[in-house]
PLY file of the C-alpha trace (Angstrom):
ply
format ascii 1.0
element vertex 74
property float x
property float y
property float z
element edge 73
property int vertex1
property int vertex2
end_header
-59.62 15.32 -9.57
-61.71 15.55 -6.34
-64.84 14.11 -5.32
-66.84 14.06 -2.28
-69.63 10.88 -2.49
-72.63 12.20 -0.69
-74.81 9.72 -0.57
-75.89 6.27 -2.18
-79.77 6.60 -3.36
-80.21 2.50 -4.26
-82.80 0.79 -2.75
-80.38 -1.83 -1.93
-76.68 -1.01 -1.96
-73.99 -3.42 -2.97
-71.74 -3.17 -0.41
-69.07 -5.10 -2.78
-69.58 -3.08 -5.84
-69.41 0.02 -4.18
-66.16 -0.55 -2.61
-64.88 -2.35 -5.96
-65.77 0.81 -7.24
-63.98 3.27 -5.02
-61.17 0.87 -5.47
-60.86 1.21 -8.84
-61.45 5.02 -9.18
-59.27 6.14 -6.18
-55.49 6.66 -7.25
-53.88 5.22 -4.24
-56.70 3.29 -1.99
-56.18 -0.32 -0.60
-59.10 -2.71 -0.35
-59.25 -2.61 3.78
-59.86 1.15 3.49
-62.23 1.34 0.09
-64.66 -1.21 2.40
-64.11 1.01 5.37
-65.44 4.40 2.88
-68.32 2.51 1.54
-69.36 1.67 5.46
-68.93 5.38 6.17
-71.07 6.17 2.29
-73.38 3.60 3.51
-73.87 5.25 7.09
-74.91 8.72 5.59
-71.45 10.43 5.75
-69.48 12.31 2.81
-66.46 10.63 1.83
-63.21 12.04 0.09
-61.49 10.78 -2.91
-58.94 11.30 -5.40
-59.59 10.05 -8.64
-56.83 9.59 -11.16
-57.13 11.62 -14.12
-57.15 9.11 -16.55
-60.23 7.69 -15.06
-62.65 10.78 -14.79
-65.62 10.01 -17.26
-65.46 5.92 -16.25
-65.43 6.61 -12.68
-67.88 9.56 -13.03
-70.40 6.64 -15.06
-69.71 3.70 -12.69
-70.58 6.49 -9.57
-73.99 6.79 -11.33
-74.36 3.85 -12.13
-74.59 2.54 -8.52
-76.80 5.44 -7.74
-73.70 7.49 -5.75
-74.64 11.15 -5.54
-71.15 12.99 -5.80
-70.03 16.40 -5.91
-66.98 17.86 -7.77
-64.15 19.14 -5.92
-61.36 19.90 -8.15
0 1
1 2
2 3
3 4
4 5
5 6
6 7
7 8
8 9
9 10
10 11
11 12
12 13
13 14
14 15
15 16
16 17
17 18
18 19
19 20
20 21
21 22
22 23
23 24
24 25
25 26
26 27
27 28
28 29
29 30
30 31
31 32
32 33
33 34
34 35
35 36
36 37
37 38
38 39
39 40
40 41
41 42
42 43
43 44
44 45
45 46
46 47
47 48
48 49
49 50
50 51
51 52
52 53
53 54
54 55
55 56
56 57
57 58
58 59
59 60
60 61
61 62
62 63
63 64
64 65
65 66
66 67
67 68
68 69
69 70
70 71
71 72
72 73
């Protein structure tokens, strides 16, 4: 499955969680580049990612749970 992460709505944003996060959503995503996404989240830009489909309703929870507005792709 597809998602694009539109924006992060916390107050404060944890810049760690949020790329722990898209690290352990994405289905083939290093730790240089998930830090390098959350910058880009962070910085008011949609970001592209490809979530393994064993994962769907965690990663869809932990999104909200960090206050990540997403959209579904595929």
């Amino acid at each position: 499955m597809k998602l694009n992460l539109l924006s992060c709505d916390a107050p404060r944003p944890d810049k760690r969680a949020i790329s722990k996060c898209i690290l352990e959503i994405s289905s083939q995503m290093n730790q240089s580049l998930c830090n390098e996404l959350t910058e880009i989240l962070l910085d008011g830009d949609v970001v592209d990612v490809e979530v393994a489909d064993k994962n769907t309703a965690s990663a869809l929870r932990a999104l909200r749970k960090l206050s990540i507005d997403y959209e579904i792709i595929e």
